[in-house]
VOGU-3710 file (C-alpha; in Angstrom, 3 decimals, decimal comma):
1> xxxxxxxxxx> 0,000/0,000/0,000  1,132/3,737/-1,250  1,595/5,816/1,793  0,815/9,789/0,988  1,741/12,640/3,210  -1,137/14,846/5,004  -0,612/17,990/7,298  -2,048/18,173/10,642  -2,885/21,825/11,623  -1,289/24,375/14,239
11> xxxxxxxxxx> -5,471/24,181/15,879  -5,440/20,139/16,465  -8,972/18,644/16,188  -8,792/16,361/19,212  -11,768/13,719/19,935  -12,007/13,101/23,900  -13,794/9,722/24,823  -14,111/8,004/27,971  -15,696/4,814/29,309  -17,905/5,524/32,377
21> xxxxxxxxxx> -15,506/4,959/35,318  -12,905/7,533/33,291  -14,821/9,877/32,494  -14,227/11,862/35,601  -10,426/11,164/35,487  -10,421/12,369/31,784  -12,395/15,285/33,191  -9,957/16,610/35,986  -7,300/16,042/32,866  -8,824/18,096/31,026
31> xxxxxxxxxx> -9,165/20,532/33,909  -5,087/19,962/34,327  -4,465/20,813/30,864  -7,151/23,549/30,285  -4,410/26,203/28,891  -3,626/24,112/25,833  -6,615/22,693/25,184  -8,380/25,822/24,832  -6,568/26,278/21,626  -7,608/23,534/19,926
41> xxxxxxxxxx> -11,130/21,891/18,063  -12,355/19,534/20,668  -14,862/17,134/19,934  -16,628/14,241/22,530  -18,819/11,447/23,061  -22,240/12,320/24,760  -21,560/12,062/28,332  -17,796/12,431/28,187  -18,152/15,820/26,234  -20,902/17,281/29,064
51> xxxxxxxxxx> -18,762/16,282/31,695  -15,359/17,810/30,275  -17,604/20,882/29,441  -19,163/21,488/33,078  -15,558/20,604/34,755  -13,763/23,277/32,403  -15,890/25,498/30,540  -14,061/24,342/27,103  -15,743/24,569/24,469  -16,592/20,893/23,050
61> xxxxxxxxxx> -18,908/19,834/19,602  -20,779/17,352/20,986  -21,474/13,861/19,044  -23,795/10,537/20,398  -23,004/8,763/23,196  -20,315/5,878/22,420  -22,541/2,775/22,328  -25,374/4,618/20,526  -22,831/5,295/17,175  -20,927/8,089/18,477
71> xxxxxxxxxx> -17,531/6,294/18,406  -18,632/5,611/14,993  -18,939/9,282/14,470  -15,436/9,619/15,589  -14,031/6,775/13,698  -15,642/8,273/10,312  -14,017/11,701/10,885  -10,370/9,589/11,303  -11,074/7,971/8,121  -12,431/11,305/6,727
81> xxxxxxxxxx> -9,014/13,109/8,266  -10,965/15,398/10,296  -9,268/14,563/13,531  -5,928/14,444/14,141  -5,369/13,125/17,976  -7,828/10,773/19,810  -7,909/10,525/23,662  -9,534/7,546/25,134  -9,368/6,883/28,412  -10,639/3,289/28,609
91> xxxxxxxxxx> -10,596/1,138/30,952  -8,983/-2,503/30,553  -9,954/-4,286/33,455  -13,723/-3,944/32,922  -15,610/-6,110/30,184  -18,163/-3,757/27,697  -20,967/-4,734/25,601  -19,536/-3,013/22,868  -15,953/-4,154/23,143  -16,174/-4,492/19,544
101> xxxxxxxxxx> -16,470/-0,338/19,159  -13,660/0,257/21,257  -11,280/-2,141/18,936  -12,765/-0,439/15,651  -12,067/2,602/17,161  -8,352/1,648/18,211  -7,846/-0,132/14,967  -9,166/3,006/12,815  -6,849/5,237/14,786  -3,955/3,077/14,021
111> xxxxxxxxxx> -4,719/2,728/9,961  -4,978/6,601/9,609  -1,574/7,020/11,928  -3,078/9,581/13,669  -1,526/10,308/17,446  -3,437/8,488/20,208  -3,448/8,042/24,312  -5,368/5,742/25,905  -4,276/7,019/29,868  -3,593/9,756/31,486
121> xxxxxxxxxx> 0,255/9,341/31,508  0,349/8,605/27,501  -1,758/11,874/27,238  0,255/13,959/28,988  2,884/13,329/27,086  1,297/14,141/24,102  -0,633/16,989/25,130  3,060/18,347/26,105  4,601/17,711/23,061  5,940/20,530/21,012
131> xxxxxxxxxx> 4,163/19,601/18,135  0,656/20,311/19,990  0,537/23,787/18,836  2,574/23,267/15,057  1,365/22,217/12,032  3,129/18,505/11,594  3,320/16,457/8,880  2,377/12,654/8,972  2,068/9,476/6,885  -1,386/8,209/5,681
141> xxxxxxxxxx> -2,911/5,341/3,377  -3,169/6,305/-0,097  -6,832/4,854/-1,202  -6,884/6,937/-4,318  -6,252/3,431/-6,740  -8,795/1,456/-4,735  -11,576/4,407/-4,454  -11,215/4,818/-8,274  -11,717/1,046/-8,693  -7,911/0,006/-9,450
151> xx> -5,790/-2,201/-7,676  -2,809/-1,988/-6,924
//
């Protein structure tokens, strides 16, 4: 597969998710990181989003709750490169009926290469990064021979 270069803006367009016993720790991140993350597109899942919004007063684009398609909604606008970082804060010691979302999710993340943290320690990291408030250019798929009905 043809890899093709795309640029990720100075304004990142960061999706925030969290499973229900994270989404107060993913919250109080938030809170901890306010400064930066005022200066960026935020988007969340339902509950996640209201949360963030009422801890910090950011402004967040709301989407469906996870298990009712709004993971879905995220993993369209990776595919669509319309987000460049996702924050998850799942948790891996608790089962979920829709285990199956979360690995879509994860696995759509990975095939579009865009920047990902799944804890609070992996986010601070990349919320700290130097490359948080520059444009940055990363390796994607190229699907242009496939979408125009070519193999390659």
């Amino acid at each position: 597969m043809k890899l093709t270069e795309t640029l990720a803006p100075t304004q990142k367009r960061i999706a925030l998710v969290a499973h229900d016993n994270m989404k107060e720790t993913l919250a109080s991140w938030c809170q901890k990181h306010k400064s930066v993350l005022e200066n960026q597109c935020l988007f969340a899942t339902g509950t996640t989003g209201q949360r963030v919004k009422v801890a910090t007063g950011l402004e967040v684009i709301p989407l469906l709750s996870g298990p009712m398609g709004g993971d879905q909604q995220i993993g369209a606008k990776i595919a669509e490169q319309s987000l460049d970082i996702l924050i998850f804060f799942w948790d891996p010691l608790e089962s979920m009926p829709h285990d199956p979302d979360v690995k879509a999710l994860l696995r759509i993340a990975a095939v579009w290469n865009i920047a990902v943290a799944c804890n609070p320690t992996s986010a601070d990291y990349l919320i700290s990064s130097p490359l948080i408030n520059t444009e940055y250019a990363y390796r994607v798929p190229d699907y242009s021979a496939y979408a125009a009905g070519r193999s390659e």
